[in-house]
C-alpha angles and dihedrals in degrees: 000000000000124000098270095046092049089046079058094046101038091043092051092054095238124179111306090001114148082250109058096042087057093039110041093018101040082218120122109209113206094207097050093045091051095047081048091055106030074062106045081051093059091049094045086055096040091047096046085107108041124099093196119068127192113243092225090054094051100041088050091050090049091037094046090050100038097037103040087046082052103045104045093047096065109110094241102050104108113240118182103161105078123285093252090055080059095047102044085050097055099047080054095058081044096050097052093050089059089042098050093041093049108034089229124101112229089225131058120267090250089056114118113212113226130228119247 
């Protein structure tokens, strides 16, 4: 499955998406997270240079940063990786959004994403 297929797949909260599992199952599965973002990285790059932008592709990265902040920060979503894990996470999400709308990374070309 190439990037753009598992966007689809991950921003429609198909089965075993990243998604579904934090939505329906209240459980935030690392590997899945990092699969969802690794990607995302890879479109933000490969877009940089496109004026026109699909609607799907812009309404998963909003929806990605505003609904996961939202969602994990309720009191009763369970969070057992240590609070900095969450936070970094989420200013990554965060971080994408700004970079795919506007076509700049917020971060200089030298810069090495960690894992998280």
């Amino acid at each position: 499955m190439d990037d753009l297929e598992l966007l689809r797949w991950e921003f429609g909260a198909e089965d075993g998406s990243f998604l579904i599992q934090l939505r329906c199952d209240l459980h935030w599965d690392r590997h899945a997270f990092s699969r969802l973002e690794q990607a995302m990285r890879r479109v933000c790059a490969e877009q940089e240079t496109n004026e026109r932008l699909d609607r799907w592709l812009v309404e998963g990265y909003w929806y990605m940063a505003d609904f996961v902040r939202g969602h994990t920060r309720h009191p009763n979503f369970p969070r057992p990786e240590p609070p900095a894990y969450y936070e970094a996470a989420i200013e990554r999400l965060h971080d994408l959004q700004n970079w795919f709308v506007t076509g700049r990374s917020p971060y200089l070309a030298s810069y090495t994403w960690p894992d998280l």
